[in-house]
C-alpha positions as CSV (number, residue, x, y, z in Angstrom):
1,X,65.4,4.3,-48.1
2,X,69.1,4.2,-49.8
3,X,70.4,0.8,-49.8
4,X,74.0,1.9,-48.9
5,X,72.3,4.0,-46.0
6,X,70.5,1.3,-45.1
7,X,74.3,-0.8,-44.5
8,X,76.2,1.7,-43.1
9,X,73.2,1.9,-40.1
10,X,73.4,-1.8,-39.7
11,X,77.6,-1.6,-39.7
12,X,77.3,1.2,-37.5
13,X,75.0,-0.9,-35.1
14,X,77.2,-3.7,-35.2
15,X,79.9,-1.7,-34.4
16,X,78.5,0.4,-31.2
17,X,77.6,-3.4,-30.0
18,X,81.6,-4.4,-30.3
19,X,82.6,-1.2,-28.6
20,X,79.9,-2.1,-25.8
21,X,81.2,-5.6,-25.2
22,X,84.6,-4.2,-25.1
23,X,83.6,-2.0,-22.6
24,X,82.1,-4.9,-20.6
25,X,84.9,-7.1,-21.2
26,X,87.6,-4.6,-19.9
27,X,85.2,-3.8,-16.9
28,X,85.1,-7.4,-15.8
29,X,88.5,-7.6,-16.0
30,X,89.2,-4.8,-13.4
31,X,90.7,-5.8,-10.2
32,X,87.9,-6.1,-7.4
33,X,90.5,-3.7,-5.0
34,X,90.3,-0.8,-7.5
35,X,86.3,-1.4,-8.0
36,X,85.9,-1.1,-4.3
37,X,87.9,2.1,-4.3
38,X,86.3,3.4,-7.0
39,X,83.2,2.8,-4.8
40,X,84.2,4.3,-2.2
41,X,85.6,7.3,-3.4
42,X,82.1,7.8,-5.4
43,X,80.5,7.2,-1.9
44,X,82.6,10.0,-0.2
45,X,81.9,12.2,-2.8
46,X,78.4,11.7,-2.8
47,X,78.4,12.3,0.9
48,X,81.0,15.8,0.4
49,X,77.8,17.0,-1.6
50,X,75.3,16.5,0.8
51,X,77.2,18.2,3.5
52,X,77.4,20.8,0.7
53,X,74.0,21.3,0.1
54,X,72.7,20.9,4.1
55,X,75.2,23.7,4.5
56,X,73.9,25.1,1.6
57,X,70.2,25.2,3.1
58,X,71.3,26.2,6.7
59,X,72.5,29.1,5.3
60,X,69.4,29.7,3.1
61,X,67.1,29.7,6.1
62,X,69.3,31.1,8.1
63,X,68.4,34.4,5.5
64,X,64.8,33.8,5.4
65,X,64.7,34.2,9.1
66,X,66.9,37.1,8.8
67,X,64.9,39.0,6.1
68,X,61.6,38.0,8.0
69,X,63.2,39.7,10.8
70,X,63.8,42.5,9.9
């Protein structure tokens, strides 16, 4: 293995890790409020999709049943 290669992995290591405990650091620091609304806005989402997709699957059966049917 290259020596120099061999450095710049390490340095490149080293460096993902810094940009991780930034990331860490500045998440901590958020205010609890906007964490909780982050939550809950995920939450709603979440929810809007599974009305989405029960919708979704009412309709599909609601097609089986017609094409059986008929």
């Amino acid at each position: 293995m290259n020596r120099n290669n061999f450095i710049y992995k390490v340095e490149a290591a080293f460096n993902h890790l810094q940009y991780s405990i930034n990331d860490f650091k500045e998440f901590f620091n958020m205010d609890i409020d906007d964490m909780l609304k982050f939550i809950t806005t995920l939450q709603s989402d979440i929810d809007d999709f599974k009305y989405e997709l029960f919708e979704f699957e009412l309709r599909l059966r609601a097609l089986r049943d017609k094409l059986e049917n008929n």
